[in-house]
PASEBA-1860 file (N, C-alpha, C; in nm, 3 decimals):
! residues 180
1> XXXXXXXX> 4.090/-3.675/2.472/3.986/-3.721/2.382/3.851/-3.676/2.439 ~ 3.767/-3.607/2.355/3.609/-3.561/2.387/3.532/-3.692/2.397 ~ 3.444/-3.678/2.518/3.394/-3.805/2.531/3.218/-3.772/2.433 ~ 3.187/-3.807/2.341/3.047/-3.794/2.296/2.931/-3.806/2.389 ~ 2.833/-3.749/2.417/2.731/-3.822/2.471/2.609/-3.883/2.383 ~ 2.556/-3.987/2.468/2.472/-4.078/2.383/2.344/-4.015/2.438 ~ 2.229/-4.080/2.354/2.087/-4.058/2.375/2.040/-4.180/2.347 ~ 1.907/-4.207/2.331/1.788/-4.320/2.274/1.753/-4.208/2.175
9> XXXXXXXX> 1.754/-4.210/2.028/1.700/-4.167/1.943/1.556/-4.229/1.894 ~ 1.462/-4.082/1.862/1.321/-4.108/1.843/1.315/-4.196/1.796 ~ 1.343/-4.220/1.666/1.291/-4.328/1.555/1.402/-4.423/1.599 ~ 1.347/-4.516/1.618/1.393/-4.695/1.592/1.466/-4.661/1.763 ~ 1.484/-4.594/1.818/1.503/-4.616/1.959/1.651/-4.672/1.940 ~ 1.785/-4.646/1.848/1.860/-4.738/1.840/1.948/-4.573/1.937 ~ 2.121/-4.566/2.029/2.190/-4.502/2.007/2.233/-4.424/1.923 ~ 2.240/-4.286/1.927/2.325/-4.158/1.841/2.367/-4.093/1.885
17> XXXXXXXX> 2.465/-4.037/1.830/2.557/-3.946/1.893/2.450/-3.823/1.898 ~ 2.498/-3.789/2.042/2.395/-3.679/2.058/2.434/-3.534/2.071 ~ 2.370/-3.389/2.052/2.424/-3.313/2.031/2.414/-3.251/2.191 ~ 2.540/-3.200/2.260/2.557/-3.145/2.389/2.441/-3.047/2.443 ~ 2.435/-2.910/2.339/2.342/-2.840/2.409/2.210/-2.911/2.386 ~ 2.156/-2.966/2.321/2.036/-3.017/2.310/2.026/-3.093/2.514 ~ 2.090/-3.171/2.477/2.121/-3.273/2.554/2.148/-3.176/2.704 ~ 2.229/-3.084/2.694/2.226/-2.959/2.845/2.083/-2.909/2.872
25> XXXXXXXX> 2.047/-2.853/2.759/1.837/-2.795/2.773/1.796/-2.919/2.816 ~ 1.823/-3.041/2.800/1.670/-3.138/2.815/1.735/-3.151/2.988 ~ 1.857/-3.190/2.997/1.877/-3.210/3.143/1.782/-3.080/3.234 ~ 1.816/-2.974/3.177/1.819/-2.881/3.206/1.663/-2.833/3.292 ~ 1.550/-2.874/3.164/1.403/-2.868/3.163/1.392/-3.009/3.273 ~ 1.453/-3.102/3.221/1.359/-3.211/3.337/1.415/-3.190/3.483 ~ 1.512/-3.124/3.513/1.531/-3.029/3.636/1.440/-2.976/3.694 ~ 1.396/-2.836/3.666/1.320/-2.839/3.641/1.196/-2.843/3.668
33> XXXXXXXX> 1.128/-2.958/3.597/1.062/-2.992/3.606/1.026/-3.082/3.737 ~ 1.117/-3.128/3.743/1.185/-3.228/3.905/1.150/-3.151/4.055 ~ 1.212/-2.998/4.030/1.198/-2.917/4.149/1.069/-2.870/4.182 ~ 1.008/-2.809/4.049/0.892/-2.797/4.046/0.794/-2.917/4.125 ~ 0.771/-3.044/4.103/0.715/-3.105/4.155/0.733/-3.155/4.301 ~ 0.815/-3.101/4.362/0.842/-3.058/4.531/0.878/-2.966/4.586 ~ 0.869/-2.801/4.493/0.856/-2.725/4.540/0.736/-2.684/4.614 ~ 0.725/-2.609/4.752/0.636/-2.554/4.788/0.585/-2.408/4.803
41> XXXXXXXX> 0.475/-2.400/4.796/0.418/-2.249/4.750/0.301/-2.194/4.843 ~ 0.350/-2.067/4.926/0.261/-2.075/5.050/0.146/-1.986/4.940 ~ 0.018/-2.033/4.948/-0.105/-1.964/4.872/-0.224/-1.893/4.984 ~ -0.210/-1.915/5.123/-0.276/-1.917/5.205/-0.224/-1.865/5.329 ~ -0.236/-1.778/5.392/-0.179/-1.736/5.533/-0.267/-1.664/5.638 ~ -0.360/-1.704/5.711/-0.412/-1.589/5.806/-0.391/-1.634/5.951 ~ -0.395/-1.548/5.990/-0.397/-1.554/6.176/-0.435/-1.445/6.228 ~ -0.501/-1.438/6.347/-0.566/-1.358/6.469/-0.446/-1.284/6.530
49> XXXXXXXX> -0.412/-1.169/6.460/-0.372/-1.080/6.517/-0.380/-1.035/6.651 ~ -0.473/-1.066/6.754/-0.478/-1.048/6.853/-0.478/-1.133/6.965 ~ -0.390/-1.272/6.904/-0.352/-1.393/6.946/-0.222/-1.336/7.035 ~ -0.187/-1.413/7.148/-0.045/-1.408/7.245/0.015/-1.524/7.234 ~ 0.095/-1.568/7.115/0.134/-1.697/7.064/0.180/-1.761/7.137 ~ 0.293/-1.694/7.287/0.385/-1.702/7.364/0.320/-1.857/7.436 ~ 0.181/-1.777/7.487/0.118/-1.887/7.597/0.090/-2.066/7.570 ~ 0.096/-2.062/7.435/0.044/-2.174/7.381/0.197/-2.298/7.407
57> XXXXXXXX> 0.192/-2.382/7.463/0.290/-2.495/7.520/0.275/-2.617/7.451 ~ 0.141/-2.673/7.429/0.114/-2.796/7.434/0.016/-2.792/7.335 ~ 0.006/-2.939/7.245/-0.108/-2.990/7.141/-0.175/-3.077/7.147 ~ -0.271/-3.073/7.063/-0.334/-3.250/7.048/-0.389/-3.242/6.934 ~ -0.406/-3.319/6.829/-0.443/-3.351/6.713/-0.597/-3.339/6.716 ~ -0.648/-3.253/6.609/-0.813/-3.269/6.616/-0.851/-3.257/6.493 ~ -0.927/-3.379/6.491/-1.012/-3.377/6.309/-1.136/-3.353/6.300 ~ -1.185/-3.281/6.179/-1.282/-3.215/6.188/-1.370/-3.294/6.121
65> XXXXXXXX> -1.528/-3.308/6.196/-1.617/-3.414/6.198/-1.682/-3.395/6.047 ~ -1.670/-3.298/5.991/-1.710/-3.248/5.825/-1.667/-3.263/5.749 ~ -1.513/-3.332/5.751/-1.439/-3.320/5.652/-1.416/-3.472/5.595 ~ -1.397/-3.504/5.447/-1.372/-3.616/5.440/-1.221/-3.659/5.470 ~ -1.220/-3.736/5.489/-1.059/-3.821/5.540/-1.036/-3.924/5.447 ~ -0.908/-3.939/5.372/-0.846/-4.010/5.279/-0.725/-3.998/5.321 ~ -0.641/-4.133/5.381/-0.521/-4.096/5.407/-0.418/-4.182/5.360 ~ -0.295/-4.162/5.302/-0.228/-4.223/5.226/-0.048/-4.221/5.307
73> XXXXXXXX> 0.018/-4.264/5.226/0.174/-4.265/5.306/0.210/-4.125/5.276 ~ 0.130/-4.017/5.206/0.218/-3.883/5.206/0.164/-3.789/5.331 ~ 0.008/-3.864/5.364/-0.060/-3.789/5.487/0.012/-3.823/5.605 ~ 0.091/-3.942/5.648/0.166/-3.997/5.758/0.348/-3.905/5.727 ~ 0.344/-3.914/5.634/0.479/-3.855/5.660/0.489/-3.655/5.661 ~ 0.374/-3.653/5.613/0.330/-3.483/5.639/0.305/-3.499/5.783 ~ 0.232/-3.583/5.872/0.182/-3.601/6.016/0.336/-3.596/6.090 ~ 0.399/-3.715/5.994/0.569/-3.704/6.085/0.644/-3.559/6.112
81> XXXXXXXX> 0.658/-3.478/5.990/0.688/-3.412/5.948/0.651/-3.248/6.073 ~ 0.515/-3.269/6.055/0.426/-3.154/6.123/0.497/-3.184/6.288 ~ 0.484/-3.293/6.328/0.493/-3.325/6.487/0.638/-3.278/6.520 ~ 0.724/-3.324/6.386/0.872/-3.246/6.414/0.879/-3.104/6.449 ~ 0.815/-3.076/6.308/0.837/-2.899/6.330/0.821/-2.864/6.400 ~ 0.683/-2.877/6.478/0.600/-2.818/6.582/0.692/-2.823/6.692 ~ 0.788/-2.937/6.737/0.891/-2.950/6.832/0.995/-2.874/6.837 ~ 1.000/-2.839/6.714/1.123/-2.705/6.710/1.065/-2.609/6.731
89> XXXXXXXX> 0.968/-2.599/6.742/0.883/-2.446/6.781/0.847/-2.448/6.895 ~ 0.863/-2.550/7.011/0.896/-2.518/7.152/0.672/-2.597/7.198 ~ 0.631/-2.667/7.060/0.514/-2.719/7.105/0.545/-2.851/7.139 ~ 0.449/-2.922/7.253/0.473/-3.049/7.286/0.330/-3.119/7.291 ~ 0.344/-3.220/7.237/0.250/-3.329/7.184/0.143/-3.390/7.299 ~ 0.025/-3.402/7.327/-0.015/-3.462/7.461/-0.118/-3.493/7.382 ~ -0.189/-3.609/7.454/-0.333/-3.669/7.438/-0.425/-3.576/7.552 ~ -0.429/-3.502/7.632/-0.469/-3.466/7.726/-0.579/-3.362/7.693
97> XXXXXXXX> -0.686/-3.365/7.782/-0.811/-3.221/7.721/-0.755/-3.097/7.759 ~ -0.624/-3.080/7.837/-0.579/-2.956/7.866/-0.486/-2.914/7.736 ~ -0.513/-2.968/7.669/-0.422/-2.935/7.555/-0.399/-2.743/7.502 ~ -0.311/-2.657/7.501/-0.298/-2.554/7.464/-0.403/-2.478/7.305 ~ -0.365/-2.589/7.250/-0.387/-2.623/7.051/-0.437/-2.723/7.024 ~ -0.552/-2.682/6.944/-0.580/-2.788/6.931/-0.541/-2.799/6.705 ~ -0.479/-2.881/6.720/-0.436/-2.900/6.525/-0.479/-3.022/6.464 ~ -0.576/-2.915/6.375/-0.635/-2.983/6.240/-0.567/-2.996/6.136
105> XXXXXXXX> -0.537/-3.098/6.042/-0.458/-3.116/5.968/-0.533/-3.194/5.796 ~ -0.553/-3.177/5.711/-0.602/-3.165/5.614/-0.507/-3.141/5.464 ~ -0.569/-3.264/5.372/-0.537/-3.273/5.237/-0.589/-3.328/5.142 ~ -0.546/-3.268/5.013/-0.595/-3.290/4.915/-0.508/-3.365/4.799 ~ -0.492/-3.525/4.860/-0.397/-3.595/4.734/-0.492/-3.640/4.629 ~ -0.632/-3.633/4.662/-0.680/-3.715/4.551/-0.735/-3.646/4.384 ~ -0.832/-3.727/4.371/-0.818/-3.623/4.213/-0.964/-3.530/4.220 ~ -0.989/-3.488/4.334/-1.112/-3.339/4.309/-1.020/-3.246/4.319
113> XXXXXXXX> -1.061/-3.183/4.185/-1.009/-3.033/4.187/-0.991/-2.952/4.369 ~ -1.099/-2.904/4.365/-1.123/-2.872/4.464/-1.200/-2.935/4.609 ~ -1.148/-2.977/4.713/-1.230/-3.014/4.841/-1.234/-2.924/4.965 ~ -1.365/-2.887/5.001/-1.440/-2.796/5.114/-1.414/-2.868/5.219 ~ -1.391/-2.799/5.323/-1.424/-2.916/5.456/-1.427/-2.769/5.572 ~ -1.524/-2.831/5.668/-1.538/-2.734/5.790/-1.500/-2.755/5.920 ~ -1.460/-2.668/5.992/-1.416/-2.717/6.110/-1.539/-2.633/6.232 ~ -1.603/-2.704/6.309/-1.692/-2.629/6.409/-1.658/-2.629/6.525
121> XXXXXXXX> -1.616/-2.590/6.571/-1.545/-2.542/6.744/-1.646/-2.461/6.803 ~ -1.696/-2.518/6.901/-1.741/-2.432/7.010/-1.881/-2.386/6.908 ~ -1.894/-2.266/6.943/-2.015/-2.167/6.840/-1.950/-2.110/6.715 ~ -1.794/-2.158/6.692/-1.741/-2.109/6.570/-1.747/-2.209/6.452 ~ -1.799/-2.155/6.346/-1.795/-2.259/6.180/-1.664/-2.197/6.098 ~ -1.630/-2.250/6.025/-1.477/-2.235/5.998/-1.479/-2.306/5.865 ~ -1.495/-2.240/5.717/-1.516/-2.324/5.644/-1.425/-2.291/5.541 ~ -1.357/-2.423/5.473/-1.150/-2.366/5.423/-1.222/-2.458/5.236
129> XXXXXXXX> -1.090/-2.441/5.173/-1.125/-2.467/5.029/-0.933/-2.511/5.008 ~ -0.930/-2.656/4.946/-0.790/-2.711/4.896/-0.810/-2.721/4.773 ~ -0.697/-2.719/4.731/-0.664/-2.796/4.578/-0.665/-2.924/4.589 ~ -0.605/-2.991/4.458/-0.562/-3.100/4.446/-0.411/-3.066/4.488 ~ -0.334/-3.144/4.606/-0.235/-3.151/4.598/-0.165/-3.050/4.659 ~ -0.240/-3.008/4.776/-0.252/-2.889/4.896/-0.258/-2.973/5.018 ~ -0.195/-2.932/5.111/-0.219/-2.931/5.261/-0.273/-2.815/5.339 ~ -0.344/-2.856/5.466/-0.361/-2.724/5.503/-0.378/-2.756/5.659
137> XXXXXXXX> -0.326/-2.685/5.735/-0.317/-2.681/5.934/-0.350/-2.587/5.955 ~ -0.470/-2.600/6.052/-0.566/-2.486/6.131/-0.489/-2.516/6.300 ~ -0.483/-2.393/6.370/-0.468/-2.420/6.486/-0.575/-2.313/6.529 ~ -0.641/-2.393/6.663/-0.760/-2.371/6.731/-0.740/-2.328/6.844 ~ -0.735/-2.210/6.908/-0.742/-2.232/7.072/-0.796/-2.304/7.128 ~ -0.830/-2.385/7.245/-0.890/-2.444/7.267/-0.976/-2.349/7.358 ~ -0.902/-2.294/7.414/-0.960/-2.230/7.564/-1.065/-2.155/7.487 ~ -1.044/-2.089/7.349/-1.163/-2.000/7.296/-1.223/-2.055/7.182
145> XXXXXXXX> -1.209/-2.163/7.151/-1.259/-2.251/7.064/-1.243/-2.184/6.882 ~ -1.151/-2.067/6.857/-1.177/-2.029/6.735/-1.028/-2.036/6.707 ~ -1.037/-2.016/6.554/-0.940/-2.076/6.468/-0.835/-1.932/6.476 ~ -0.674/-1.957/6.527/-0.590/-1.842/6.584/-0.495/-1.843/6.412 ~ -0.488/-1.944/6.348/-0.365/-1.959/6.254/-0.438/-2.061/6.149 ~ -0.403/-1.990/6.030/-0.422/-2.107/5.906/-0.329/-2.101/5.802 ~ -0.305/-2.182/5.726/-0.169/-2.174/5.599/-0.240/-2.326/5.568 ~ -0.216/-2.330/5.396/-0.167/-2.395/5.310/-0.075/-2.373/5.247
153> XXXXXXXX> -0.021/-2.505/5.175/0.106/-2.500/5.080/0.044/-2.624/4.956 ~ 0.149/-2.582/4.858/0.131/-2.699/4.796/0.218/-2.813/4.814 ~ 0.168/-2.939/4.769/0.248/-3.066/4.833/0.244/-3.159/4.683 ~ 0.356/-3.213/4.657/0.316/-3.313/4.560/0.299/-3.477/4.648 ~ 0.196/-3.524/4.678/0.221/-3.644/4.747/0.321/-3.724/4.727 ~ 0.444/-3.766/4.598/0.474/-3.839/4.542/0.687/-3.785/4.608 ~ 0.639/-3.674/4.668/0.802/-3.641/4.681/0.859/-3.728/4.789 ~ 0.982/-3.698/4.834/1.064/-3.792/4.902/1.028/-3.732/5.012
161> XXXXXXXX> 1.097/-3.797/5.095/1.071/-3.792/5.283/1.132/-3.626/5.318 ~ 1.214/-3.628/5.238/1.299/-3.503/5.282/1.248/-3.329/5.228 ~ 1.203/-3.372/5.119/1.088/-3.271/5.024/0.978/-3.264/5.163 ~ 0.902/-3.358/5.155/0.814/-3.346/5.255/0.785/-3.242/5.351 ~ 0.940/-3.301/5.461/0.968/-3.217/5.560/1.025/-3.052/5.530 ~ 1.070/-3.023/5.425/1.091/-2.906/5.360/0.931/-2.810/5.317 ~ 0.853/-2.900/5.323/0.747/-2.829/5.278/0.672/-2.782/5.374 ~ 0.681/-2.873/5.496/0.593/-2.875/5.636/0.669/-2.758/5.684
169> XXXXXXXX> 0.855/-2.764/5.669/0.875/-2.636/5.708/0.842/-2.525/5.667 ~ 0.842/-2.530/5.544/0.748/-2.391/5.483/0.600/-2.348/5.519 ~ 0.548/-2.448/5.544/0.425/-2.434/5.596/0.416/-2.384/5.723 ~ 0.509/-2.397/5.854/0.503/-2.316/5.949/0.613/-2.246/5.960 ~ 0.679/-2.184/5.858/0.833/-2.065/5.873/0.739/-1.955/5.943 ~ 0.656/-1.896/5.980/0.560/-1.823/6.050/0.504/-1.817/6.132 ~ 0.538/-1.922/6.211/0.513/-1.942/6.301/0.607/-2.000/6.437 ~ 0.624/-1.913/6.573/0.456/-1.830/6.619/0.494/-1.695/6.545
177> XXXX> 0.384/-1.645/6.511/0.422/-1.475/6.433/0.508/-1.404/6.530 ~ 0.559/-1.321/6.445/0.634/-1.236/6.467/0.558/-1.097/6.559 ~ 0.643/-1.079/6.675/0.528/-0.958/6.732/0.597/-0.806/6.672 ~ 0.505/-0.742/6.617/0.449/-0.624/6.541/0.463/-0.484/6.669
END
């Protein structure tokens, strides 16, 4: 026996038998639509080519005194997320001023189109541009105070823990570059 499938029909919201392919396209589109909203999309990539990625061991978190800060549960689990990766990439976390890297970390969940923010190191100005709904990680030498690596991606704040960390990985699959 064919089992029918049901829907909520427009008018009066009561059950009808519903027609399959209709019913395959809509699954189909809100798919979709689903992936789409935790897919990530690298829009942004530069780095200092004349960086020796090798040397760099150790980090410490640095926020940039220009930028506004709004932070929400998708900025903590992008923070979780970042500290992982970075551990698979052979970096280790310290509070210390000898720090190797120094990483800026930056987003845009709220509703301006666009937000500016600058980072000033040393005698270097460093000035980046997000979307709505962008992340973006600068890493800084410290020893030379200028910006060695930058990438954004897009982020939907609203995805799951695991999206998240899929995105953070996309955000550093490039890192340390590849030597040329």
């Amino acid at each position: 026996m064919q089992e029918v499938l049901k829907y909520s029909g427009v008018a009066g919201g009561d059950n009808q038998e519903g027609d399959p392919f209709v019913y395959k396209w809509t699954c189909l589109f809100a798919g979709l639509l689903a992936a789409g909203a935790v897919a990530t999309a690298q829009v942004s990539f530069r780095i200092d080519p004349s960086t020796d990625f090798s040397k760099f061991k150790t980090y410490a978190w640095d926020q940039s005194k220009n930028s506004d800060r709004v932070t929400n549960q998708a900025d903590a689990q992008v923070i979780d997320a970042l500290q992982a990766e970075l551990a698979k990439r052979g970096l280790t976390k310290t509070d210390s001023d000898a720090a190797h890297l120094l990483i800026c970390y930056h987003s845009n969940f709220g509703t301006e189109q666009i937000r500016r923010y600058t980072i000033t190191e040393g005698e270097g100005s460093y000035a980046w541009t997000i979307k709505t709904a962008q992340v973006a990680i600068d890493m800084i030498d410290s020893s030379t105070k200028k910006v060695i690596w930058h990438n954004t991606a897009d982020l939907n704040p609203k995805a799951k823990p695991q999206h998240i960390a899929k995105a953070v990985s996309n955000l550093l699959r490039d890192y340390p570059p590849k030597k040329t």
